[in-house]
C-alpha positions as CSV (number, residue, x, y, z in Angstrom):
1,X,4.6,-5.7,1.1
2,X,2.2,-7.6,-1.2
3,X,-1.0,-7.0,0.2
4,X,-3.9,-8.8,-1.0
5,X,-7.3,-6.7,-2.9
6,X,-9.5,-7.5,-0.1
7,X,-7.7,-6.0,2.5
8,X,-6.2,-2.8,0.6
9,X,-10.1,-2.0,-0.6
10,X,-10.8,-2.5,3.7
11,X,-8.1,0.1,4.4
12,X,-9.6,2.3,1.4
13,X,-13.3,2.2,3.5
14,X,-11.0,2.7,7.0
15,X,-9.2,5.2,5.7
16,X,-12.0,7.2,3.8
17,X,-14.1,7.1,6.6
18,X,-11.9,8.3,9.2
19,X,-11.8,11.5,6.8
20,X,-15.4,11.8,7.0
21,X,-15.9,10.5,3.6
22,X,-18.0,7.5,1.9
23,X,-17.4,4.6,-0.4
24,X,-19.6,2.7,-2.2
25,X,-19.4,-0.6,-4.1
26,X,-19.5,-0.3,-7.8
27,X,-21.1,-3.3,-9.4
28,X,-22.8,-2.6,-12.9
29,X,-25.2,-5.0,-14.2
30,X,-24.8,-4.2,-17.7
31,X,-20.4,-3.2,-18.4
32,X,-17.8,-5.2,-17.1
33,X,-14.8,-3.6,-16.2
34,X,-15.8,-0.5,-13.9
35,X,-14.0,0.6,-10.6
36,X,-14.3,-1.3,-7.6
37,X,-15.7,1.6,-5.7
38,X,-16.9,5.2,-5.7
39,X,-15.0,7.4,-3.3
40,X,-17.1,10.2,-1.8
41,X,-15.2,12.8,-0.1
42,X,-16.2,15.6,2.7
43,X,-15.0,18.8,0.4
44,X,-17.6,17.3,-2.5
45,X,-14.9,15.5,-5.2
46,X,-15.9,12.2,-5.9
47,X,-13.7,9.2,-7.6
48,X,-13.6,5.6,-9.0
49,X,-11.3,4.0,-7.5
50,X,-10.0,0.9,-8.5
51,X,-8.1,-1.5,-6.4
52,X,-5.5,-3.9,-7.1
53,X,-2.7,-6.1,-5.6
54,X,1.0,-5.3,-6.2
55,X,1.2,-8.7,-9.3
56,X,-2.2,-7.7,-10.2
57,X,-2.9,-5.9,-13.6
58,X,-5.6,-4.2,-15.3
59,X,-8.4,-6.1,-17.5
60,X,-8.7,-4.5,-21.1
61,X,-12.2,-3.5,-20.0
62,X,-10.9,-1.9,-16.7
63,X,-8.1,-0.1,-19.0
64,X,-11.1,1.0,-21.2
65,X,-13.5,2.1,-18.1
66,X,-10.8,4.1,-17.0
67,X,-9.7,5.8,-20.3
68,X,-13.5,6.8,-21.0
69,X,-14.5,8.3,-17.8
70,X,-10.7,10.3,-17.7
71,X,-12.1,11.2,-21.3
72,X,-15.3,12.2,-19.4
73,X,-12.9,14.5,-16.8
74,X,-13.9,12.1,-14.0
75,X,-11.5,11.9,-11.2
76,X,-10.4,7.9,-11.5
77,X,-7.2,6.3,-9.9
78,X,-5.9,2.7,-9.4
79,X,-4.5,2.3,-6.2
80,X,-1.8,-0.6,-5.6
81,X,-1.3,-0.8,-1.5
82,X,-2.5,-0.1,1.3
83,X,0.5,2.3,2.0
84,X,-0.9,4.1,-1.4
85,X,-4.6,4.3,0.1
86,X,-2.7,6.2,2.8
87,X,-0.8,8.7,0.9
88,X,-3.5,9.5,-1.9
89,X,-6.3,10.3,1.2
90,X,-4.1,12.6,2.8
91,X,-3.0,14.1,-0.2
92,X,-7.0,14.7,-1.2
93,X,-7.4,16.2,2.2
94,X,-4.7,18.8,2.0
């Protein structure tokens, strides 16, 4: 299935929330290529998560986001469908 962005990032929210967690958008005024959103969950572990379609691909600046704040021992993940939102949240909640 080829979902598009918009509606695996609305599952991510669905999905989070009915786990009793929180996401927020991620939007910084002054570096391009952070995560799309900051995944809050119940037990206290928080994430970047970025979101992309199945064709989509990872900007140089995203690849670089990701690298430093893995560097940083950040939890960060790029998630590719909403089948993948599924499996990652109930894997986190186990």
């Amino acid at each position: 299935m080829n979902d598009l962005e918009r509606d695996i990032e609305q599952h991510l929210i669905w999905a989070i929330a009915l786990v009793g967690g929180k996401t927020y958008k991620f939007k910084s005024v002054s570096q391009s290529g952070v995560a799309d959103r900051i995944v809050c969950f119940p037990n206290g572990e928080t994430w970047f998560v970025e979101i992309k379609q199945a064709k989509g691909k990872l900007s140089k600046l995203q690849e670089i986001f990701a690298a430093e704040v893995i560097a940083l021992q950040q939890k960060y993940i790029c998630l590719w469908s909403k089948e993948q939102v599924t499996q990652w949240v109930e894997t986190q909640c186990n």
